[in-house]
C-alpha positions in Angstrom: -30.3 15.5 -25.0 -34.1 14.6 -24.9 -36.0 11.8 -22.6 -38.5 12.2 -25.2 -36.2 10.5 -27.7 -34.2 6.7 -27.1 -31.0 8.2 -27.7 -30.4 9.5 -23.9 -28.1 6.8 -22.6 -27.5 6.8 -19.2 -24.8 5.2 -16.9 -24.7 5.7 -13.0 -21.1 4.4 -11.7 -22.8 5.5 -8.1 -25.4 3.8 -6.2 -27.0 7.3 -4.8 -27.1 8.8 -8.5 -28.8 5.5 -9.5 -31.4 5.9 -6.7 -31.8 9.8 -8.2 -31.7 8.6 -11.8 -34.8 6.4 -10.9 -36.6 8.6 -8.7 -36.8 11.1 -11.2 -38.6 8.6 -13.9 -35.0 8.3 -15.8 -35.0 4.3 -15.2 -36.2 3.6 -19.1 -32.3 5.3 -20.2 -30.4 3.6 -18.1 -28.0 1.3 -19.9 -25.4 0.1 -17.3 -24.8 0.7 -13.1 -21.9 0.0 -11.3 -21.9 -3.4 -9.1 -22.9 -1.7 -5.8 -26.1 -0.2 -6.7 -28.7 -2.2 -6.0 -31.7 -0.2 -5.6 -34.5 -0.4 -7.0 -34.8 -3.8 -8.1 -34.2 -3.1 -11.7 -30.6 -2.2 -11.8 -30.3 -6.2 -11.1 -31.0 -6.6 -15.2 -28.5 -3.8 -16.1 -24.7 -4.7 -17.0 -22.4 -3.4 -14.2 -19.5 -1.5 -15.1 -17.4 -1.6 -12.0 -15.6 -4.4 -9.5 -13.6 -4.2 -6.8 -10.6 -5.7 -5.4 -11.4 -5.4 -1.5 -14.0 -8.2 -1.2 -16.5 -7.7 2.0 -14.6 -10.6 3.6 -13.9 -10.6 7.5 -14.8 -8.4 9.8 -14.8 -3.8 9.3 -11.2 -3.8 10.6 -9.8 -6.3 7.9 -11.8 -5.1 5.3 -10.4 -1.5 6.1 -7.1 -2.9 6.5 -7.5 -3.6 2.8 -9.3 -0.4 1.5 -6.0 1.2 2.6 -3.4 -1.7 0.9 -4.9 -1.0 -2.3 -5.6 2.7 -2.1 -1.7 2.9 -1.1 -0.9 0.7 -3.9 -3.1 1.4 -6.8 -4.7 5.1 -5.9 -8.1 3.3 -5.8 -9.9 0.1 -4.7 -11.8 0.1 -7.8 -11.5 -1.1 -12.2 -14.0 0.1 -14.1 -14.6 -1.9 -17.3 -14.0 0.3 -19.8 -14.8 -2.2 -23.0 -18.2 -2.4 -21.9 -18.4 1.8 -21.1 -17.5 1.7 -24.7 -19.9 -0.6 -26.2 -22.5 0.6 -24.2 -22.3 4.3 -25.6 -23.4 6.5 -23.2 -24.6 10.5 -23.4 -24.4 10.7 -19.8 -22.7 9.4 -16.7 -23.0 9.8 -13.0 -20.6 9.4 -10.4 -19.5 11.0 -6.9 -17.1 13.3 -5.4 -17.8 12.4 -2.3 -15.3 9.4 -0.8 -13.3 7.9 -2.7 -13.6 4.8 -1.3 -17.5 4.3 -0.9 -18.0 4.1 -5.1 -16.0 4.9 -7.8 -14.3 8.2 -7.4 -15.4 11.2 -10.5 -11.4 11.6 -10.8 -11.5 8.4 -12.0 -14.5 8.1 -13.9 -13.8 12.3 -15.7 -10.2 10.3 -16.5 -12.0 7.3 -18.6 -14.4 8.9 -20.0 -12.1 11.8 -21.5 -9.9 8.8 -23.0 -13.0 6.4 -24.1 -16.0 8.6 -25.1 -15.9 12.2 -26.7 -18.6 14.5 -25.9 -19.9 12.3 -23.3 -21.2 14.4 -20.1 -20.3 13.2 -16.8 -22.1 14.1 -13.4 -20.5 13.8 -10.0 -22.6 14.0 -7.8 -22.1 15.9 -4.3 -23.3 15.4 -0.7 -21.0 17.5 1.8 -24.9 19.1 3.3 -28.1 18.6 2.0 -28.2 21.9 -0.4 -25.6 19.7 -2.4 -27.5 16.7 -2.6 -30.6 18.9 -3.8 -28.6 20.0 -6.0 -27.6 16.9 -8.1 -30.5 16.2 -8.3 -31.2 19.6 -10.3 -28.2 19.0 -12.0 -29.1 15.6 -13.2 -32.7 16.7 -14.5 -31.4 19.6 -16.1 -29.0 17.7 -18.2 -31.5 15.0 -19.0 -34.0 18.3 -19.9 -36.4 17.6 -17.2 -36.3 20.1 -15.0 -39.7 20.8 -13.5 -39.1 17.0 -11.9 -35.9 17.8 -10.6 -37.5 20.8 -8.9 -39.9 18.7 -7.6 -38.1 16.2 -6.3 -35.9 18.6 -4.0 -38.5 20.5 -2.8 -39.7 17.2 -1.5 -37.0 15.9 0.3 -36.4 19.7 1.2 -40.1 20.4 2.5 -40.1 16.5 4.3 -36.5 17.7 6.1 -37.8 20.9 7.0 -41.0 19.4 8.9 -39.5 17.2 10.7 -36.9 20.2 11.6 -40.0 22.1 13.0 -41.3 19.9 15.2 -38.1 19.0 16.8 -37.1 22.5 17.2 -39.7 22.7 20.3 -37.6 19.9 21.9 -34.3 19.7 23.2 -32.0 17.9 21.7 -30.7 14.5 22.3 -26.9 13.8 22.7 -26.2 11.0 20.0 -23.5 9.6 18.1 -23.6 7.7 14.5 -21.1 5.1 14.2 -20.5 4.7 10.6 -17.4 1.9 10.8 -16.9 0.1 13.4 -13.2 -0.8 13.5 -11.2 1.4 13.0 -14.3 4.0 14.9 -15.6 6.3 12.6 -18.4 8.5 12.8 -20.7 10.4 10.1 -19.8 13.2 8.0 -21.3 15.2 5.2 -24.9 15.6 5.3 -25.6 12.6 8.2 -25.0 15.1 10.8 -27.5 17.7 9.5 -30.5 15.2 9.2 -29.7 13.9 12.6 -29.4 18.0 14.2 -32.7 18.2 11.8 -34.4 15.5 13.7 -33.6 16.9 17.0 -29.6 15.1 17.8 -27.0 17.0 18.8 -24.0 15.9 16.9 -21.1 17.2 19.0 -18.4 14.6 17.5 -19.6 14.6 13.7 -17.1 16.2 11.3 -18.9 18.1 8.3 -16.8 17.6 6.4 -16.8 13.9 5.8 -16.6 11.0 7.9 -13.6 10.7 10.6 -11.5 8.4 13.1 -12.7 9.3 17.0 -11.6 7.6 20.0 -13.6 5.6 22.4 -12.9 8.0 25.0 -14.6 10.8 22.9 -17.0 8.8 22.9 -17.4 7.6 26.7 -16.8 11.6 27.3 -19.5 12.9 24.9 -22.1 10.1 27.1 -24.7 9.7 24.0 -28.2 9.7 24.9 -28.8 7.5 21.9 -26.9 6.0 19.6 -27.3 4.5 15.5 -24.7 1.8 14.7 -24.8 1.9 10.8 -21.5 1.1 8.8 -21.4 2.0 5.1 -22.6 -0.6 3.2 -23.9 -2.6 5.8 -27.3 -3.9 5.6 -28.5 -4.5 9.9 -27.7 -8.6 9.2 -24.6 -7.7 7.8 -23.7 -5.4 11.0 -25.1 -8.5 13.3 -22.1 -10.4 12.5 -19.6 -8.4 14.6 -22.0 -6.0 16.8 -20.3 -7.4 19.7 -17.1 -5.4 18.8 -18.8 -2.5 19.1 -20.9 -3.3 22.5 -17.4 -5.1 24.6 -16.1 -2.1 24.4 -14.9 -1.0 27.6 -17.6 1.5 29.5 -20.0 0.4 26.8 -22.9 -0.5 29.2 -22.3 2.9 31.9 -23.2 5.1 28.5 -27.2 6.1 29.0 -27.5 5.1 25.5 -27.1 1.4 26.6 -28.7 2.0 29.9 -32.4 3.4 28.6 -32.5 0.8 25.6 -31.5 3.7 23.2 -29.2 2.1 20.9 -30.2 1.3 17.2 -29.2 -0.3 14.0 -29.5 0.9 11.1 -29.2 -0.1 7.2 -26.0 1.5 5.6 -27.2 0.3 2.2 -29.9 3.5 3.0 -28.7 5.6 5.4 -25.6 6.5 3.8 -27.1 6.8 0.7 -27.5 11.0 -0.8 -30.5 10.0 -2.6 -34.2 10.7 -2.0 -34.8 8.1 0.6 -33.0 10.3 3.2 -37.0 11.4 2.9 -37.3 8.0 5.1 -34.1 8.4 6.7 -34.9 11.5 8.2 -38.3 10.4 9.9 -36.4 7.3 11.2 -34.4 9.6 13.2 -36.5 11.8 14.9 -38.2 8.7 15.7 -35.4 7.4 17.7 -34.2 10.2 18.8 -38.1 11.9 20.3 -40.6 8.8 19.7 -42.7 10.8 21.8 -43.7 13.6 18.8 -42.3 11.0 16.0 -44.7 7.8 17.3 -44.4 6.1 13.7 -41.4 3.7 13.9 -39.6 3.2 10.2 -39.6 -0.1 8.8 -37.5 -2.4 10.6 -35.3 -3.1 7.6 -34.0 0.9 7.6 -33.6 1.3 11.3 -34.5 -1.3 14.7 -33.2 -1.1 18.2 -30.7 -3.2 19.0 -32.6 -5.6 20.9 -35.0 -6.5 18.1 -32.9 -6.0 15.2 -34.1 -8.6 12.1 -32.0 -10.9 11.5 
């Protein structure tokens, strides 16, 4: 399997492998993308593979409501097109075993492609720290032959993390809590927390292992020093719409968060992304987190404070 050649065919059925795929110069071999991803501006052009039946109608708590109907029902939330995977022929294809309900699970995608395309290789993609996520990306440039730009890549993102990591580590660190749904309350999970301990937080309510339910009164007890409301898949405009659930809370406005203007939004589309713009994500943080040592806000689009969030 050569880049040199045209007969590398590439499909990403996850938006964070697309992001990857791109980075690492394979945009030219991509052949199809599932209907989330949407970065960079390309995959608009590609045939999508993938729909879903939970459309992003109503507010977090509805549209959870119906994640869970159709994961009850069905065992997924998503139908993957699997006329097109075969007309479209491809020699590799990427996907994620990291939530089943962000993008299309690998279960599923391992399952079709076993039944539709022999020989094809398929790539899930991992994110439960950041070693994992450097490691897709190896992954994917080995199998695409194109190592020495996978290495490069993730000693990029790994060298950018471990900067930031240094200068924070001469400061003490922040209480702060990510919410990552906002009804029911969820925070962040996987490789969120590290970047935020990386950029000086101290994440006392984040699960490892993947994203989690927690209380308001976990909350109220923990009393974040600053605090980053970004729901997966949630552009900031998209958040807008029903912030006020999350800030009539009860209590909301005693937390120091609220009270020194510490409170952020920020762009699910990016921030839960495992792809090489947690390069950006990472600055972003220790921006909000110690502006004092980290003076060069992100662009508004990734992360604002509340008050001046873009509309």
């Amino acid at each position: 399997m050569k880049t040199g050649t045209t007969k590398l065919r590439i499909i990403s059925l996850c938006p964070s492998a697309t992001e990857t795929a791109y980075a690492l110069g394979l945009g030219p071999f991509m052949v199809g993308v599932s209907h989330q991803c949407d970065y960079p501006e390309a995959v608009a052009s590609l045939p999508k593979l993938t729909s879903t039946w939970v459309v992003d109608e109503g507010d977090s708590g509805a549209i959870a409501e119906k994640v869970q109907a159709n994961r009850d029902r069905w065992g997924t939330i998503y139908d993957v097109d699997e006329g097109l995977l075969s007309e479209l022929k491809p020699d590799l294809i990427l996907t994620q075993q990291v939530c089943k309900v962000c993008a299309l699970p690998a279960d599923v995608a391992l399952e079709v492609a076993g039944r539709k395309l022999a020989g094809c290789q398929v790539i899930p993609f991992t994110a439960n720290c950041l070693q994992d996520i450097l490691d897709s990306i190896r992954a994917l440039a080995y199998a695409a032959d194109i190592r020495r730009q996978g290495e490069q890549l993730a000693e990029q993102i790994a060298e950018t993390v471990s900067r930031v990591k240094e200068r924070t580590s001469k400061v003490e660190p922040k209480r702060s809590f990510i919410m990552e749904w906002i009804e029911p309350l969820q925070n962040a999970g996987h490789w969120i927390p590290e970047l935020m301990e990386a950029a000086g937080g101290r994440e006392a309510l984040a699960n490892w292992d993947g994203r989690t339910r927690v209380s308001w009164e976990q909350v109220l007890d923990f009393s974040p020093e600053v605090i980053l409301i970004s729901p997966c898949g949630f552009d900031i405009p998209r958040t807008l719409q029903e912030i006020h659930k999350a800030t009539s809370r009860p209590g909301w406005s005693k937390l120091p968060a609220v009270r020194i203007g510490a409170v952020f939004i920020g762009n699910g589309k990016v921030i839960t992304r495992y792809a090489p713009r947690i390069k950006e994500v990472v600055r972003g943080l220790a921006h909000i987190l110690h502006p004092e040592i980290f003076p060069q806000a992100p662009d508004p689009r990734l992360l604002s404070p509340l008050l001046r969030a873009p509309l």
